[in-house]
Backbone bond lengths (Angstrom), bond angles and torsions (degrees), N, CA, C in turn:
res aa  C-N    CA-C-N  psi(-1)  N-CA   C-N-CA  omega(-1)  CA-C   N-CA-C  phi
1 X - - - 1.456 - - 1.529 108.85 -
2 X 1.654 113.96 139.03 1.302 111.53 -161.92 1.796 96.79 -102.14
3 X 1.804 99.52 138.69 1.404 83.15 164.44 1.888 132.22 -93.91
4 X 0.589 112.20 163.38 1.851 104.52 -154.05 1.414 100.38 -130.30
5 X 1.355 135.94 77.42 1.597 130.07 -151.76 1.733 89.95 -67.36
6 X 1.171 132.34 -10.61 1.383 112.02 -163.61 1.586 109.31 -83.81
7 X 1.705 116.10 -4.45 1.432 128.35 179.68 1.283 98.49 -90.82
8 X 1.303 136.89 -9.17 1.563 135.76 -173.62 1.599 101.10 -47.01
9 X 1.002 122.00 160.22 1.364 133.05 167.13 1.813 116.35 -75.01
10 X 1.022 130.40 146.07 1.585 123.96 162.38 1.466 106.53 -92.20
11 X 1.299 93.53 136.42 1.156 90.78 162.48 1.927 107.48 -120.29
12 X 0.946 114.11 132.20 1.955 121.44 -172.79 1.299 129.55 -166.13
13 X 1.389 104.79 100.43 1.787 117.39 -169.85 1.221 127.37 64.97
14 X 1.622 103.64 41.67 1.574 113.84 173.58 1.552 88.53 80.78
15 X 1.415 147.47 32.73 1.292 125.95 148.97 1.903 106.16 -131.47
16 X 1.479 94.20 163.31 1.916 104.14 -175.83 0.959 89.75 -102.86
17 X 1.387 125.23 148.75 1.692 132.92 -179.14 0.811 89.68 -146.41
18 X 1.922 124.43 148.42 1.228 171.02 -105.78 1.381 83.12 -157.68
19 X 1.866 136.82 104.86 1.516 113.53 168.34 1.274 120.23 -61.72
20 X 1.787 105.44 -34.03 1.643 116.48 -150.56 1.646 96.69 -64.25
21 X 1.976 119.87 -46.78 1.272 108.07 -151.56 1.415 86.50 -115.16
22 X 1.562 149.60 13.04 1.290 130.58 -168.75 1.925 129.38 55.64
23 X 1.786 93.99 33.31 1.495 80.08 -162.65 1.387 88.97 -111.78
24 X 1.492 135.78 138.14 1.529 121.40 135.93 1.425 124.63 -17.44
25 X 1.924 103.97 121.46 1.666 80.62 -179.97 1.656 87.42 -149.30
26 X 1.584 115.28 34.10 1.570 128.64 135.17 1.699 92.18 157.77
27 X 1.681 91.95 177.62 1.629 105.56 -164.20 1.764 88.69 -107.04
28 X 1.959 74.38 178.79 1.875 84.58 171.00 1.512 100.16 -149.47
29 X 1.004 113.44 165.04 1.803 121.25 -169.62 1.238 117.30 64.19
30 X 1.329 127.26 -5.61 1.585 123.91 -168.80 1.499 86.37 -165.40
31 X 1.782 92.90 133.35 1.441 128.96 168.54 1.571 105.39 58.05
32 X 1.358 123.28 22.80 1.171 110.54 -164.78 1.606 124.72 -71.52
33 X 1.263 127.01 19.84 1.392 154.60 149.91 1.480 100.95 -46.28
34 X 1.240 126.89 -59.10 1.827 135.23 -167.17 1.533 100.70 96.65
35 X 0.998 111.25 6.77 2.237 104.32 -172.50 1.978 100.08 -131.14
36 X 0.930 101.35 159.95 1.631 122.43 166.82 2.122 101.33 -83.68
37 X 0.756 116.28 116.62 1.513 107.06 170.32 1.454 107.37 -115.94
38 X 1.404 121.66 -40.65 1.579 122.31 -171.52 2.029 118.34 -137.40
39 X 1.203 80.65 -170.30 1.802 74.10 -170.19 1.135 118.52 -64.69
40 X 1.716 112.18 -38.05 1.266 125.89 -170.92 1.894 113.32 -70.58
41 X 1.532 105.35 -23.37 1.740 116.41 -178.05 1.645 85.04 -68.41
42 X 1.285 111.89 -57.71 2.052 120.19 -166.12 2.031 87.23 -34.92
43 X 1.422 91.65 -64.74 1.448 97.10 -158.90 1.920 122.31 -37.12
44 X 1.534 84.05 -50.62 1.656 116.37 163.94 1.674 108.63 -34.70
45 X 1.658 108.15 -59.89 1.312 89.00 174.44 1.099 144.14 -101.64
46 X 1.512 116.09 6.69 0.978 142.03 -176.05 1.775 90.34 -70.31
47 X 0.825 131.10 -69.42 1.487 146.44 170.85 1.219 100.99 -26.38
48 X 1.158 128.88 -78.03 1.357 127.51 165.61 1.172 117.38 -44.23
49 X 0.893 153.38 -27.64 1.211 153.77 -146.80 2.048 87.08 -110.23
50 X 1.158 121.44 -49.61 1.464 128.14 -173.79 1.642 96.04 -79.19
51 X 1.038 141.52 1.37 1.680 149.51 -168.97 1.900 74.07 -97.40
52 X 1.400 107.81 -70.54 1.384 106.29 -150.93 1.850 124.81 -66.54
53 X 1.234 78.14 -25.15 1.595 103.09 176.18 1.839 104.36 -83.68
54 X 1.420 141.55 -7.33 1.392 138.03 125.71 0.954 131.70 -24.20
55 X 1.909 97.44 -71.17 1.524 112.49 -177.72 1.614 112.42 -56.06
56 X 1.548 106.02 -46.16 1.749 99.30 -179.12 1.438 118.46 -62.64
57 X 1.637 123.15 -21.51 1.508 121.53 -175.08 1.329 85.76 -81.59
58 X 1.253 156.58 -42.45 1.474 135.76 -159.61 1.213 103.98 -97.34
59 X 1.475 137.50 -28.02 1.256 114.63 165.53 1.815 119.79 -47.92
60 X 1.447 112.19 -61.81 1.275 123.15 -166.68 1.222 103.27 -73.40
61 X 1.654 124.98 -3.61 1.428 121.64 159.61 1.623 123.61 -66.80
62 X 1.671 91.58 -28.39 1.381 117.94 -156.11 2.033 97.06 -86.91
63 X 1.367 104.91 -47.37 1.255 108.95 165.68 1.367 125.64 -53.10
64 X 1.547 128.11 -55.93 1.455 134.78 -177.74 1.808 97.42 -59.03
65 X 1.332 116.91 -39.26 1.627 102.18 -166.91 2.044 92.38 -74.12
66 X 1.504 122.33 -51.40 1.060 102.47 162.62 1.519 139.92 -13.69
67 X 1.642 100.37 -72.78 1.133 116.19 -169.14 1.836 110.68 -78.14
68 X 1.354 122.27 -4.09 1.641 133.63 162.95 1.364 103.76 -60.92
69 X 1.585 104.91 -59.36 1.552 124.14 -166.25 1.862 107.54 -54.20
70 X 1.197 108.16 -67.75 1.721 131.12 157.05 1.808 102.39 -10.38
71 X 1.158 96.70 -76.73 1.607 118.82 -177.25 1.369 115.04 -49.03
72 X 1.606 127.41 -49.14 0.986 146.19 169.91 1.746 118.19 -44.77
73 X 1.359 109.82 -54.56 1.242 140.98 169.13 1.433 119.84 -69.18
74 X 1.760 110.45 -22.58 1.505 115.94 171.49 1.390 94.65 -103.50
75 X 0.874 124.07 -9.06 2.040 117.41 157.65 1.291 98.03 -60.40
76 X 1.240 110.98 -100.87 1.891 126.40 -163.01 1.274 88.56 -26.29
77 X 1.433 136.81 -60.79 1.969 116.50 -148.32 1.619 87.91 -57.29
78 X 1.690 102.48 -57.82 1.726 98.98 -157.13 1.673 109.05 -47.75
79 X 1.197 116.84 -43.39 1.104 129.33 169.92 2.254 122.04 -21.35
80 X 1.514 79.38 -68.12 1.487 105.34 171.31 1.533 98.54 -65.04
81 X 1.325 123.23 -79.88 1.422 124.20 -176.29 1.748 109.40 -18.88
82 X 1.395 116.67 -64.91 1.374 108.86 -179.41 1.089 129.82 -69.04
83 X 1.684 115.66 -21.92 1.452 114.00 161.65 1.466 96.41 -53.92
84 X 1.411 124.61 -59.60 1.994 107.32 -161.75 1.314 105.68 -36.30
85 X 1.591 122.06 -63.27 0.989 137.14 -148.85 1.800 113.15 -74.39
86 X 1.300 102.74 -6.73 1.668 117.44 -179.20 1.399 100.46 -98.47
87 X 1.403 120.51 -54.61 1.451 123.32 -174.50 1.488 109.81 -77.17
88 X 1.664 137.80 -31.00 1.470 133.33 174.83 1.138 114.79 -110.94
89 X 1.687 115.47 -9.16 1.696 104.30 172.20 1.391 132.45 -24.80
90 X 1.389 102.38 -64.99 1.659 120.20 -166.86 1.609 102.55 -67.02
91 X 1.293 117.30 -65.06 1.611 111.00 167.85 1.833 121.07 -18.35
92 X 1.529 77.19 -70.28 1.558 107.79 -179.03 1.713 118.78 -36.90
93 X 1.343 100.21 -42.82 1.242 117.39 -175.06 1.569 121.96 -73.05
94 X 1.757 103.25 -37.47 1.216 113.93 170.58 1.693 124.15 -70.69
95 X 1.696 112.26 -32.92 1.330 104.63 -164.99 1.383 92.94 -85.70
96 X 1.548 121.25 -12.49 1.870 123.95 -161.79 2.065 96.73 -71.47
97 X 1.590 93.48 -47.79 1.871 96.36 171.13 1.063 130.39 -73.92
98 X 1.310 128.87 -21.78 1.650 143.10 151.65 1.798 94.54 -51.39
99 X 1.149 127.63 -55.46 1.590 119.06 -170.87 1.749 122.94 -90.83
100 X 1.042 95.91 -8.79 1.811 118.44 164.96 1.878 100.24 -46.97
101 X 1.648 90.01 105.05 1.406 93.79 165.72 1.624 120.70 -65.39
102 X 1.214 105.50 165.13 1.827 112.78 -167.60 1.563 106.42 -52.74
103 X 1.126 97.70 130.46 2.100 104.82 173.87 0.873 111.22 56.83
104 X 2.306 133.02 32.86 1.275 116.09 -166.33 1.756 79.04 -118.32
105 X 0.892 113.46 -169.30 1.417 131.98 -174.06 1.451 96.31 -138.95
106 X 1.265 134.05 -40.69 1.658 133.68 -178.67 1.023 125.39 -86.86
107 X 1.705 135.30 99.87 1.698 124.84 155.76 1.156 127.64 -48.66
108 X 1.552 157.58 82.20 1.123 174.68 40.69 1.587 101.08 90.77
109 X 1.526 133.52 106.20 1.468 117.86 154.26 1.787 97.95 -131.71
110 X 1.128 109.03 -169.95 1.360 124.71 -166.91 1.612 97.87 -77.90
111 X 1.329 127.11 -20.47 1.327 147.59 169.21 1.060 134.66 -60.57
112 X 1.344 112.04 -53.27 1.487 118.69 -156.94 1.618 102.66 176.36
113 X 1.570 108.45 -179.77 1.716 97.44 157.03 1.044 102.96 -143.91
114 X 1.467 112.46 -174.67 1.535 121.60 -174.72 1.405 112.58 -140.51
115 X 1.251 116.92 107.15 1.393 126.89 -171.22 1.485 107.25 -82.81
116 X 1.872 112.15 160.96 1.212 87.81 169.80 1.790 79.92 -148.75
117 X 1.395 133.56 126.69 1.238 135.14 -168.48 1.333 99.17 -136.48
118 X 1.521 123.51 140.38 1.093 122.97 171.90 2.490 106.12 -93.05
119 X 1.415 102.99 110.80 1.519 87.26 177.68 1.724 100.26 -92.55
120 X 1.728 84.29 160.43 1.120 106.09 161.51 1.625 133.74 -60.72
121 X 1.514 112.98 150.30 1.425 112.36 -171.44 1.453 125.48 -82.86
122 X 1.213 123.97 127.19 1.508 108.91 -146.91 1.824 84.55 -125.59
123 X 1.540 87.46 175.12 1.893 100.52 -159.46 1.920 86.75 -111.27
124 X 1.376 91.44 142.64 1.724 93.03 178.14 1.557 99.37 -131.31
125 X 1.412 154.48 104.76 1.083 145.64 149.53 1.476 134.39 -48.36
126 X 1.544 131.85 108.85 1.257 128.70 -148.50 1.379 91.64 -112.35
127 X 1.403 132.18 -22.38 1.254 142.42 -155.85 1.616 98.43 -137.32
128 X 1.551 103.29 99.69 1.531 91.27 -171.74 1.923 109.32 -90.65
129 X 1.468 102.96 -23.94 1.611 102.31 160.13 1.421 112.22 -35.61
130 X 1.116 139.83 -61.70 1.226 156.48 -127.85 1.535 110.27 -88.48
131 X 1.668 92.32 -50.02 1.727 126.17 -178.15 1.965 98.51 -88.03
132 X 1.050 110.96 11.85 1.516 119.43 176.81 1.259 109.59 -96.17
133 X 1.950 108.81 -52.69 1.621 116.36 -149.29 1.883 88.69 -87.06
134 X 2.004 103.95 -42.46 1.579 92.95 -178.87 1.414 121.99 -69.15
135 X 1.097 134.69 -21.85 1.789 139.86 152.93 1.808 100.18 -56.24
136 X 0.713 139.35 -22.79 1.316 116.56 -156.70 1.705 82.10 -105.14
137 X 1.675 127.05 -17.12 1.705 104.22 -175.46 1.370 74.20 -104.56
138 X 1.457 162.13 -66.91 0.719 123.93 -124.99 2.230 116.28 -115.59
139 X 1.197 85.73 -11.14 2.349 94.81 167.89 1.417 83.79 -163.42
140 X 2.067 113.33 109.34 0.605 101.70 126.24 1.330 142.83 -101.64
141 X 0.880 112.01 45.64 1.947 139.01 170.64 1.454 102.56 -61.17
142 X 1.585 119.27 -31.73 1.377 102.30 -131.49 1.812 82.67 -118.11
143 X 1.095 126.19 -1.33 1.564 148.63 -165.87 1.628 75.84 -83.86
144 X 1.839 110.91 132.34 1.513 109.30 171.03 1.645 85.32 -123.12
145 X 1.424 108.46 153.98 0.932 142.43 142.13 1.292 159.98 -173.80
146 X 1.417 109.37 154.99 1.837 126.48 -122.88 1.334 88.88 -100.45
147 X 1.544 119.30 136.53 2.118 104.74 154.97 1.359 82.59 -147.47
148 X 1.887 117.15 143.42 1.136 126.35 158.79 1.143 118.77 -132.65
149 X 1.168 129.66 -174.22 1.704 120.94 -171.52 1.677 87.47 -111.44
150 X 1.422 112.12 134.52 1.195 130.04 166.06 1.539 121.67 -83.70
151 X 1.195 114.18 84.49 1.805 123.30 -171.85 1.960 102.20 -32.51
152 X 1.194 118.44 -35.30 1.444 124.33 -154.00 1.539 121.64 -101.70
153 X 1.916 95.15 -7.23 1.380 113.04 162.66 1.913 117.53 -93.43
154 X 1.336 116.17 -6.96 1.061 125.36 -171.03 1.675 93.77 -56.86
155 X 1.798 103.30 157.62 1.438 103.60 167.99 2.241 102.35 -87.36
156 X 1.353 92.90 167.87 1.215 92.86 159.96 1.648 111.21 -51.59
157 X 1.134 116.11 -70.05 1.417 144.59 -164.81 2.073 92.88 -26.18
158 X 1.496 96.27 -55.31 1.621 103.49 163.99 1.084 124.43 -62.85
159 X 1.055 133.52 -45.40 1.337 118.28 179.15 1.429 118.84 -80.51
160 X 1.335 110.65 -13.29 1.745 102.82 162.43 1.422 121.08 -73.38
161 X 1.257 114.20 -26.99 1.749 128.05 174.31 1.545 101.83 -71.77
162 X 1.199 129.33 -46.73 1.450 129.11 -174.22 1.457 107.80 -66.22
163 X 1.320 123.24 -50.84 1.499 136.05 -175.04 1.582 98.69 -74.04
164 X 1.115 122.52 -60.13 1.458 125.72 177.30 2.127 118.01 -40.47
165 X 1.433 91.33 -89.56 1.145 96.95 -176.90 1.309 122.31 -101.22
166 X 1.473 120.49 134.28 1.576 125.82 172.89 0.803 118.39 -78.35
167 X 1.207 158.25 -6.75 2.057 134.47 142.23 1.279 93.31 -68.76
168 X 1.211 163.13 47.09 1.025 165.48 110.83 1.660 122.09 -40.81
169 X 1.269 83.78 -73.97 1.686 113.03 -172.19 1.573 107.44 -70.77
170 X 1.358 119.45 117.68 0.999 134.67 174.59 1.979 131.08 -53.11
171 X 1.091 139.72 160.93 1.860 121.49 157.37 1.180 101.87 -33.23
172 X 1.469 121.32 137.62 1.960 122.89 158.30 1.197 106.13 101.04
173 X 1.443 126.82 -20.24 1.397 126.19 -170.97 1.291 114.91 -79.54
174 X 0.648 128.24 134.41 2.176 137.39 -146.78 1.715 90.41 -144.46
175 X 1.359 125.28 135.01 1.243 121.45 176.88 1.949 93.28 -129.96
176 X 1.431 122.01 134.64 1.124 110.28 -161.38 2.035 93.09 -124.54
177 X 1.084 79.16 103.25 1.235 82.41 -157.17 2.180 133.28 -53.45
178 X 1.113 116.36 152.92 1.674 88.41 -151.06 1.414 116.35 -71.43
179 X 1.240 149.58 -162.65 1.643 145.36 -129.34 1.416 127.65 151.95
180 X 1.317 112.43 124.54 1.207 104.51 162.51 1.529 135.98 -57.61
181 X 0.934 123.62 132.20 1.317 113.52 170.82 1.478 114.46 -120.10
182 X 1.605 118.83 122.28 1.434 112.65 179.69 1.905 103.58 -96.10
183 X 0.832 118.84 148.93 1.436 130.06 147.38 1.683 139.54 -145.64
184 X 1.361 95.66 125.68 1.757 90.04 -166.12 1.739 109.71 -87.02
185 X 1.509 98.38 120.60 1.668 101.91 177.67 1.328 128.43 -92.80
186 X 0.911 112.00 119.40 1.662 115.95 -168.40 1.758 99.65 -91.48
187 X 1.449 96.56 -120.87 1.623 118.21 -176.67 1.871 87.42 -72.14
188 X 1.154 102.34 150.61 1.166 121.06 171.61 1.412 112.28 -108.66
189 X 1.234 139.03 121.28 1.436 123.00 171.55 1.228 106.09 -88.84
190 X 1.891 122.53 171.88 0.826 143.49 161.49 1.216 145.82 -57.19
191 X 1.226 150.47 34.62 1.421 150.17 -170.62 1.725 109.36 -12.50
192 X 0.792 90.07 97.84 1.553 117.74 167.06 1.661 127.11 -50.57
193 X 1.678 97.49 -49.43 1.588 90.83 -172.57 1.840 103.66 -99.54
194 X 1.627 109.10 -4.58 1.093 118.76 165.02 1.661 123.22 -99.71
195 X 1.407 117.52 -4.21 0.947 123.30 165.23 1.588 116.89 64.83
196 X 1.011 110.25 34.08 1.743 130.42 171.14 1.755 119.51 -93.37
């Protein structure tokens, strides 16, 4: 049997790593039992667990300022880009159809191309009153309308009949039945567009 150091285990910051797939596949220095037994193990991971939940607020801190910066930088080009296209368009446009090979519609350079397509004329409704009363004399085919049942307008009174009894519940009616749910809260982030 060959040994293959690249199957070695990692070991890094109290975790065992898997080299081949990058997965945790046990710890060291802490909890190394594999079970919760007492308050002080809870505490243990709770800690850990708030260690890890750090790293994710500063990564995705680290990403959004990235991805600001990114954005910033895809302003100015677009920026520039439409100046080209404001200040040499019209030129541009003329010498690109002067060089338009026979029956092509496309200028072709090592660059880029330059299309030139005639589209079709399309209908935009600005006044949908208006685009209501003339659809309704002349397609009302083309008049949509939507109705759904709003789960959050139901009375209690309904939802005990729905959950309760089955000749009740209509085709589609799915009852999901109720549950614990645990979740461990560490760092809390901030809501941003709610400002919490």
């Amino acid at each position: 049997m060959e040994d293959n150091a690249t199957d070695e285990l990692i070991r890094e910051n109290g975790w065992v790593i898997d080299p081949n797939t990058g997965e945790v596949v046990g710890v060291y220095g802490w909890l190394e039992k594999g079970v919760v037994e007492t308050e002080q193990d809870l505490w243990i991971l709770q800690k850990k667990m708030l260690d890890v939940d750090s790293l994710i607020i500063g990564e995705k801190a680290q990403l959004r300022r990235i991805q600001e910066m990114c954005e910033k930088r895809i302003k100015t080009l677009e920026s520039r880009r439409n100046w080209m296209e404001l200040k040499y368009g019209v030129s541009a446009t003329l010498v690109a159809r002067e060089l338009l090979p026979r029956n092509k519609k496309t200028y072709t350079s090592p660059y880029g191309e330059i299309t030139f397509r005639n589209s079709k004329a399309k209908i935009k409704f600005t006044n949908q009153e208006a685009a209501l009363t003339w659809a309704r004399c002349h397609q009302p085919d083309a008049i949509k309308v939507a109705e759904s049942v709003l789960v959050s307008k139901l009375s209690p009174q309904s939802i005990h009949d729905l959950t309760t009894y089955l000749g009740m519940r209509p085709d589609g009616c799915e009852i999901i039945p109720e549950q614990e749910v645990v979740k461990f809260v560490g760092i809390k982030e901030k809501d941003e567009d709610n400002g919490e």
